[in-house]
C-alpha positions in Angstrom: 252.6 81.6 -115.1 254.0 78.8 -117.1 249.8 77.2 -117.0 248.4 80.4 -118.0 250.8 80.7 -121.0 250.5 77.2 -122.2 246.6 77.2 -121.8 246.4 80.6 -123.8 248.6 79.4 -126.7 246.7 76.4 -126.7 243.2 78.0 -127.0 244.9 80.7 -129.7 246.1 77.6 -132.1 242.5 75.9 -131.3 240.6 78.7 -132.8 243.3 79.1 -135.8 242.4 75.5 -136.3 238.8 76.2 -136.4 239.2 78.9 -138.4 241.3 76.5 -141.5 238.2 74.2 -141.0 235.9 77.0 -141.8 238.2 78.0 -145.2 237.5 74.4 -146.2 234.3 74.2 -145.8 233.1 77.0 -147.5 236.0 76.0 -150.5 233.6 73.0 -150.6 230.4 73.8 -149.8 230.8 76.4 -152.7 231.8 73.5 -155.1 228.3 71.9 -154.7 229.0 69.4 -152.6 225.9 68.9 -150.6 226.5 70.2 -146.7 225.2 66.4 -145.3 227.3 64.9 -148.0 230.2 67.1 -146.5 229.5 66.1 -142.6 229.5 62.4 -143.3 232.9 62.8 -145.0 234.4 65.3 -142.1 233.2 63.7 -139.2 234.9 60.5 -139.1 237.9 61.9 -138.5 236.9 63.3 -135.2 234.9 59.8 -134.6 238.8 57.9 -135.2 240.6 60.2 -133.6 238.5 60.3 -129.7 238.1 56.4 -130.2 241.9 56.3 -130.7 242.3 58.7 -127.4 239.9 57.0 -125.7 241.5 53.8 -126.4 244.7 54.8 -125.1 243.4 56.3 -122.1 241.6 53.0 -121.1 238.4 54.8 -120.7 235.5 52.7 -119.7 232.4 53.7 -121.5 229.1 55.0 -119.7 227.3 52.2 -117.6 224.3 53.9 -116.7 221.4 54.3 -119.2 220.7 58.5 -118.7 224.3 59.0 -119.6 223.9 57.4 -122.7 220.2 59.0 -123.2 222.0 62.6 -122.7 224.8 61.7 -124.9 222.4 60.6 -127.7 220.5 64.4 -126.8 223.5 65.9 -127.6 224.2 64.3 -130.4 221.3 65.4 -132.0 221.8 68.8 -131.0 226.0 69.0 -132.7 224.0 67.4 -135.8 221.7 70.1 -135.8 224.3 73.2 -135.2 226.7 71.1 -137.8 223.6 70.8 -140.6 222.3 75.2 -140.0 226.0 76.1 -139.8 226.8 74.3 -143.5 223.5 75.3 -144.9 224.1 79.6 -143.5 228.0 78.8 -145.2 226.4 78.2 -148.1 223.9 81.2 -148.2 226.3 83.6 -146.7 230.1 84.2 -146.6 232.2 82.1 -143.8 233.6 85.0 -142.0 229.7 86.2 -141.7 228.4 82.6 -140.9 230.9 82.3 -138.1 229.9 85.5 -136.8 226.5 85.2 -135.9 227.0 81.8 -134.8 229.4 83.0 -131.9 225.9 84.6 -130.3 225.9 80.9 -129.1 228.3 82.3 -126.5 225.7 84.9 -125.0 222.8 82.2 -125.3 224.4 80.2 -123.0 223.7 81.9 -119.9 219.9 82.1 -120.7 220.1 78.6 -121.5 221.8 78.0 -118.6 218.9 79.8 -116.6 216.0 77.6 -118.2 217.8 74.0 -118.3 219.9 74.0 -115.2 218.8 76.7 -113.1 221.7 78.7 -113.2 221.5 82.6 -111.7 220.8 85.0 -115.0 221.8 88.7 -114.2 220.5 91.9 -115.8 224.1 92.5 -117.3 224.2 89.2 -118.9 220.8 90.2 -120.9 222.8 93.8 -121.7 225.6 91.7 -123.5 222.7 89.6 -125.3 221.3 92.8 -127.0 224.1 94.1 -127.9 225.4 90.3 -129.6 221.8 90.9 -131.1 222.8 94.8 -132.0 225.7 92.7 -134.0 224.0 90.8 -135.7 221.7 92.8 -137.4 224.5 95.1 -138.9 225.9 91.5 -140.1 222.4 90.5 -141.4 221.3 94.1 -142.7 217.8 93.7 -143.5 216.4 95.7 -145.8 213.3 97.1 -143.4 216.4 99.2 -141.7 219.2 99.8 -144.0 217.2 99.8 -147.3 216.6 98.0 -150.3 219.6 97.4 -151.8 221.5 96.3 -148.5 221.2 92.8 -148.2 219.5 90.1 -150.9 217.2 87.1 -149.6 219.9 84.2 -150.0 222.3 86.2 -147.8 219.1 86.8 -145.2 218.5 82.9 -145.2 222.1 82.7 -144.7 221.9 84.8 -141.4 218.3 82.8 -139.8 220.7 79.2 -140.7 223.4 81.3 -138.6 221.2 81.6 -136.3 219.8 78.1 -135.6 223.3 77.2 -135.5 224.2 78.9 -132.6 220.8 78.0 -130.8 222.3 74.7 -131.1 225.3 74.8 -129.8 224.7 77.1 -126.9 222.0 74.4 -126.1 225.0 71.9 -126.7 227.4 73.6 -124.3 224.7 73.3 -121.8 224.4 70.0 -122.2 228.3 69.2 -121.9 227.9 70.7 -118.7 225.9 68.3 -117.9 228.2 65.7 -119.1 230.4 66.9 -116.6 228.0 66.8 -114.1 227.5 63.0 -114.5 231.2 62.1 -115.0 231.2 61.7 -118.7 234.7 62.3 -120.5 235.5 64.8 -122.6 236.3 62.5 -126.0 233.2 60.1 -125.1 231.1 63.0 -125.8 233.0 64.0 -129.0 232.7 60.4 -130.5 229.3 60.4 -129.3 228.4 63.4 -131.4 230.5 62.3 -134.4 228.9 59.3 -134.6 224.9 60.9 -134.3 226.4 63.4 -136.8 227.8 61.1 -139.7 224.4 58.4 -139.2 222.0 61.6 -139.9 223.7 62.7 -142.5 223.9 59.8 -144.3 220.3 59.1 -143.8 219.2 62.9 -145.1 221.9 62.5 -148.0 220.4 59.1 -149.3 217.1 60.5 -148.8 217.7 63.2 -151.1 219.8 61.3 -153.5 222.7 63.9 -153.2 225.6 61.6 -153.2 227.8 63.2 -155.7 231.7 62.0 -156.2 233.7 64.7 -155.1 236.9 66.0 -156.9 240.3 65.3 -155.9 240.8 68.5 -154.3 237.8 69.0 -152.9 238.5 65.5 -151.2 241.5 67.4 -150.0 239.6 69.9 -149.0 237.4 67.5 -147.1 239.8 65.7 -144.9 242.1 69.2 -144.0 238.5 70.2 -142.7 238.5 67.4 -140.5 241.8 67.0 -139.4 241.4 70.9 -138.4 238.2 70.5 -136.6 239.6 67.4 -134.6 242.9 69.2 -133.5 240.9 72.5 -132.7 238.5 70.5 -130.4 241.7 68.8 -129.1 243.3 71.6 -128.2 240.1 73.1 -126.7 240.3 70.9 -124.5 243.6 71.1 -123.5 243.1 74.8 -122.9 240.5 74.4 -120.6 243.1 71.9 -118.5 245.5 74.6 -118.1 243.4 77.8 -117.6 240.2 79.3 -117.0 236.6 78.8 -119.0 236.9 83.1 -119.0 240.5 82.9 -120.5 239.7 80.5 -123.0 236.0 82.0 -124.2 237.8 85.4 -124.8 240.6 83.8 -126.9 238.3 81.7 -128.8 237.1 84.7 -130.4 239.9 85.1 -132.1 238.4 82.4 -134.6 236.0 85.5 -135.9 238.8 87.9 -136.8 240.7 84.6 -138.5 238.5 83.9 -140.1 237.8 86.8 -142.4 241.5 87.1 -142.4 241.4 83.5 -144.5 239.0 84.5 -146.2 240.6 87.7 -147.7 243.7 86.0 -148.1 242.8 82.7 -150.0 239.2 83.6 -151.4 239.8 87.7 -151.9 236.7 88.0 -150.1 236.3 91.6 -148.6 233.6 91.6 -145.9 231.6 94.8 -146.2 232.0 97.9 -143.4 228.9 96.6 -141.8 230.2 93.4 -141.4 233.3 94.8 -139.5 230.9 96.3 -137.0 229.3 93.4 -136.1 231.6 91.6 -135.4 233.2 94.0 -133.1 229.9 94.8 -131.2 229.5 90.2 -130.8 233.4 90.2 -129.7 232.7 93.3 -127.4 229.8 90.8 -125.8 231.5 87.9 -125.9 234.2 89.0 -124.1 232.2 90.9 -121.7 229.9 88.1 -120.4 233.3 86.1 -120.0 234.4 88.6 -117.9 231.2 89.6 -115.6 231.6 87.0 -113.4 235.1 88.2 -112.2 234.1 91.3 -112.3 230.8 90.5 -109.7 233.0 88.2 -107.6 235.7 91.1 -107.2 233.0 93.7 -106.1 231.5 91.1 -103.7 234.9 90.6 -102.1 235.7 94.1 -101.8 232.2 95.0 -100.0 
């Protein structure tokens, strides 16, 4: 009991963490710093802090080369679900942004069937439509609620959204893999920090949108980071001391958080719509946690 209530509290604090990180980063984001800008000036804190526990632990790095070809795959993939997920923040409000991205969370079972063969059931393709049903009262294009619903910027917003969460259900498939092969935890954090802060900087220069940020948007900047290291931290340390099913359900607390933040600090009142959806993507997170249980229980009692 003493697990269960330890594992729970951790994955609660984990998504309140989360949910400070996103605060920042639209704070930022909105103060025209540019979003690659803003990853290469976040991410080292997460690259410092898994060297540091890595350190400590005495880990011994990856010795064979497909580990280190399927951490560099990941990589790229955090890059791209860190790069949509700042550009739909700065198109659409953060409570919205975080939203749709938690359809990452239903992706991963289709996923799931294509890269590693895992069984996809009919009810896990219900929960996908209704996470879809949730985001289009999020999005609220104009073809179905009218004219005057939605404008492009907050559309474009929505598709970056989107990509995002393409990208990190692909990247949750591919930590499974990770653990398939043996690879830590941390390795695979610093490993995508590191992927994550060299493109950047490489699209930044490329652009010339190196700016010198203002003192508090360098606060802003580091409390983003520190957040987002602890909240994977503790992530992790959730998933030591209970169940993926446990944890998945309590992570969606980052949604409801989140527009919580954003009310209090920003005075940013999501619209009724918005409300909805993110009810209806809770409603299927929370169900294709639980399916499995719910299958395994019926199986045992035929």
């Amino acid at each position: 009991m003493l697990k269960f209530k330890r594992g729970l509290l951790f994955a609660a604090f984990s998504a309140a963490f989360y949910s400070v990180k996103n605060l920042c980063m639209e704070v930022v984001i909105t103060n025209d710093v540019d979003p690659f800008q803003m990853l290469v000036m976040v991410m080292p804190l997460s690259t410092v802090g898994s060297l540091i526990w890595l350190l400590s632990k005495k880990i011994e790095p990856p010795q064979e080369l497909t580990h280190y070809l399927w951490l560099l795959f990941s990589g790229f993939l955090f890059t791209s679900f860190a790069i949509f997920f700042a550009f739909s923040v700065q198109n659409l409000d953060v409570g919205d942004a975080i939203t749709v991205s938690f359809t990452s969370l239903i992706q991963v079972g289709v996923w799931s069937w294509i890269v590693l063969r895992e069984p996809l059931r009919l009810l896990d393709l219900g929960f996908a439509v209704l996470a879809f049903i949730g985001v289009t009262f999020v999005a609220r294009p104009s073809f179905i609620f009218g004219t005057n619903s939605r404008n492009n910027t907050t559309l474009l917003g929505v598709c970056f959204a989107l990509v995002s969460s393409v990208s990190i259900a692909l990247l949750i498939v591919v930590l499974r893999k990770h653990q398939q092969l043996g690879i830590n935890t941390f390795v695979s954090i610093f490993a995508n920090s590191v992927v994550t802060i060299i493109t950047s900087a490489i699209c930044c220069t490329a652009l010339q949108s190196w700016i010198f940020p203002a003192p508090q948007e360098w606060i802003f900047l580091e409390l983003a980071g520190i957040a987002y290291f602890i909240a994977q931290s503790l992530a992790c340390c959730a998933l030591h001391y209970e169940s993926a099913t446990v944890v998945v359900i309590t992570t969606t607390l980052e949604i409801v958080l989140t527009f919580l933040l954003q009310f209090a600090f920003l005075n940013v009142v999501p619209e009724w719509m918005s409300y909805i959806g993110a009810l209806l993507i809770i409603a299927s997170c929370v169900g294709m946690a639980l399916s499995p249980h719910m299958c395994q229980k019926r199986e045992r009692e035929n």
